[in-house]
VEXVOLUM-785100 format. One record per residue (C-alpha): x, y, z. Coordinates in steps of 0.02 Angstrom, whole numbers. Example, Ala and Ser with C-alpha at 12.3 -4.5 7.8 and 13.67 -1.06 7.14 Angstrom:
<atom><x>615</x><y>-225</y><z>390</z></atom>
<atom><x>684</x><y>-53</y><z>357</z></atom>
***
This chain:
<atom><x>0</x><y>0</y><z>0</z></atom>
<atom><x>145</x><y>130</y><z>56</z></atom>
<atom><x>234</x><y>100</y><z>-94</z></atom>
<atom><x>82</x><y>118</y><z>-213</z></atom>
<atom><x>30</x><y>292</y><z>-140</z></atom>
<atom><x>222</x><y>360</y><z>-115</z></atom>
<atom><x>205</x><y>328</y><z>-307</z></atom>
<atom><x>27</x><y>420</y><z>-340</z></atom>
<atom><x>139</x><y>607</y><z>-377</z></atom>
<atom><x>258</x><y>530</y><z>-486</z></atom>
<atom><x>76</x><y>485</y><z>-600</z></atom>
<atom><x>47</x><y>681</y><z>-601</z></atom>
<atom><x>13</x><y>742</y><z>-774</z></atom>
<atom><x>31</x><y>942</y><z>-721</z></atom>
<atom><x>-44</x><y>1001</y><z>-887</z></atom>
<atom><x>-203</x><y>899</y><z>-827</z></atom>
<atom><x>-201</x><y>976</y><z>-628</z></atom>
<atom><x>-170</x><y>1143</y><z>-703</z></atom>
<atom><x>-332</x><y>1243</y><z>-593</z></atom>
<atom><x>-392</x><y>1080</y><z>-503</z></atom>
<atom><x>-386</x><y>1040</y><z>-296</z></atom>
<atom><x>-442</x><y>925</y><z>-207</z></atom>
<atom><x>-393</x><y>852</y><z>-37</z></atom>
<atom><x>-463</x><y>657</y><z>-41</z></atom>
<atom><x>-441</x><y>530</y><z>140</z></atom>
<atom><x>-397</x><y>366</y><z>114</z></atom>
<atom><x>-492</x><y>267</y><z>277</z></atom>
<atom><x>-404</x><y>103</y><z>253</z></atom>
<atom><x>-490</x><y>-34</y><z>336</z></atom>
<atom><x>-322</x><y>-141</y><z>354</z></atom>
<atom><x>-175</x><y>-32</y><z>356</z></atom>
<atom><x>-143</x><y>174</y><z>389</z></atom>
<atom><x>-243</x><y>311</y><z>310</z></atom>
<atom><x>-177</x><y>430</y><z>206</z></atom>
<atom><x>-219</x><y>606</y><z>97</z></atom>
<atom><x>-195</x><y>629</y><z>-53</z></atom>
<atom><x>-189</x><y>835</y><z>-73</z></atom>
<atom><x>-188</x><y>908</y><z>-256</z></atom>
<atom><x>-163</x><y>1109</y><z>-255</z></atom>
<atom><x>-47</x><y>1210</y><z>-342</z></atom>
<atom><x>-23</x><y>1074</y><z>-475</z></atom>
<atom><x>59</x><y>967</y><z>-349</z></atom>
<atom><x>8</x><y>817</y><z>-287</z></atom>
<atom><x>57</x><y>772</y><z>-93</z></atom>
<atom><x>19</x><y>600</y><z>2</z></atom>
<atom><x>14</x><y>653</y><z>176</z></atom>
<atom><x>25</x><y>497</y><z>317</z></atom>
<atom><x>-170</x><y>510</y><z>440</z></atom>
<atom><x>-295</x><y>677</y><z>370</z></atom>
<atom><x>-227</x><y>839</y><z>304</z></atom>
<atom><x>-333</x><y>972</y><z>352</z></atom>
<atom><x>-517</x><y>967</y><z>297</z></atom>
<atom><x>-549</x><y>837</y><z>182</z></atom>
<atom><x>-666</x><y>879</y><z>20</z></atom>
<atom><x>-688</x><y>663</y><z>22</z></atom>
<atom><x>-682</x><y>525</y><z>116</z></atom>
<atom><x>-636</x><y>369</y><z>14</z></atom>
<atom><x>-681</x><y>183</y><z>123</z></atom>
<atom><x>-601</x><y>18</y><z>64</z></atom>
<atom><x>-482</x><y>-107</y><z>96</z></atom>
<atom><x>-299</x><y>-109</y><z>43</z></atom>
<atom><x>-323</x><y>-234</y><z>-73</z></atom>
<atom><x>-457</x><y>-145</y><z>-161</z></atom>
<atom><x>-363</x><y>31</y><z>-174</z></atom>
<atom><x>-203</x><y>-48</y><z>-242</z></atom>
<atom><x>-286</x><y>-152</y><z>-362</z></atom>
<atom><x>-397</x><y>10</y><z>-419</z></atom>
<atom><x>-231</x><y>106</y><z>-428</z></atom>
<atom><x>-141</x><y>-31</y><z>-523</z></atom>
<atom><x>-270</x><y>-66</y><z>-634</z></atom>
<atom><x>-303</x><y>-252</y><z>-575</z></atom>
<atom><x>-474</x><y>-190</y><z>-522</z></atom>
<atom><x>-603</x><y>-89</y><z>-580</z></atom>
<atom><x>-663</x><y>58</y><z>-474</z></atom>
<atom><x>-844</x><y>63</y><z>-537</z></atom>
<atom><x>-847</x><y>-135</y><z>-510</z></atom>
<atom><x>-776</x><y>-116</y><z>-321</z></atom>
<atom><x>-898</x><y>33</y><z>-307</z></atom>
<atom><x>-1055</x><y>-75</y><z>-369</z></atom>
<atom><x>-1000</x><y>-228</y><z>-242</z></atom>
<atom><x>-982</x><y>-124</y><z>-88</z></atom>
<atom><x>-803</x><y>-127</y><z>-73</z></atom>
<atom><x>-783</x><y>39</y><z>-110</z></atom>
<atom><x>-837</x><y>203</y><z>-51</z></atom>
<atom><x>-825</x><y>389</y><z>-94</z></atom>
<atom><x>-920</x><y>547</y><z>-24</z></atom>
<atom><x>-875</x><y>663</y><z>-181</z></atom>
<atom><x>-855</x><y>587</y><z>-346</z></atom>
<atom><x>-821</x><y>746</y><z>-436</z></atom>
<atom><x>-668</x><y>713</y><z>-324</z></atom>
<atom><x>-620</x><y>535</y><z>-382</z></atom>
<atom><x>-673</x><y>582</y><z>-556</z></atom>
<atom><x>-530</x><y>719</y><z>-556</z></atom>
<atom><x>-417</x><y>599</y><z>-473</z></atom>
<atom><x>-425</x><y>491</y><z>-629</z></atom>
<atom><x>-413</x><y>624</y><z>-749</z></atom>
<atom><x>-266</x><y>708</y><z>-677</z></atom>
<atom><x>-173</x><y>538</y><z>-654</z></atom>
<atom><x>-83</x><y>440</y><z>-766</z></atom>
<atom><x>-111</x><y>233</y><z>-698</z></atom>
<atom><x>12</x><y>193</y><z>-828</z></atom>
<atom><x>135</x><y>248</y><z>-748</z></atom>
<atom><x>85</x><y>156</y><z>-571</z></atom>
<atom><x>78</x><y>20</y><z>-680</z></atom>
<atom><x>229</x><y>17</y><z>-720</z></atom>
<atom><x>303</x><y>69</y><z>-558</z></atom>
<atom><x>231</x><y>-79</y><z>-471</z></atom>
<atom><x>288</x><y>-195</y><z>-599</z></atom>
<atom><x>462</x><y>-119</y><z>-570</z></atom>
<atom><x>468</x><y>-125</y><z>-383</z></atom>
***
């Protein structure tokens, strides 16, 4: 899980953040929470909750990791329960501004 999220700001494609914030909690059933804070076309994963969050993401580690690597499908975990979100303007920008191509790849290569 740490090494999945310490990878989420290398996935930043800036041209796509340009003008976009958001500050989205990770409440991780089975291992620490974590933000994820996009503002000023920078992405930061903070350890516990940064501030106010603007959503509250609920799953499991093994659901966020396999949404962030592509091994599962968000809508799929979202229709089965496994997976929660309280803004999904939030988690659409959160996909848009990502590339998971590049997580991809950086799990394959750690």
């Amino acid at each position: 899980v740490a090494q999945v999220f310490e990878q989420l700001p290398l996935a930043l494609v800036p041209e796509k953040a340009a003008g976009k914030a958001f500050n989205i909690f990770f409440a991780l059933k089975d291992a620490p929470p974590r933000s994820l804070v996009l503002e000023d076309g920078a992405l930061r994963v903070v350890p516990g909750k940064e501030g106010t969050p603007t959503c509250t993401v609920r799953t499991d580690a093994e659901t966020i990791v396999g949404v962030f690597t592509g091994k599962v499908k968000a809508e799929a975990a979202f229709m089965q329960g496994r997976f929660s979100a309280t803004n999904l303007t939030d988690m659409m920008t959160l996909n848009q501004v990502l590339s998971f191509r590049r997580i991809r790849e950086g799990a394959r290569a750690g």
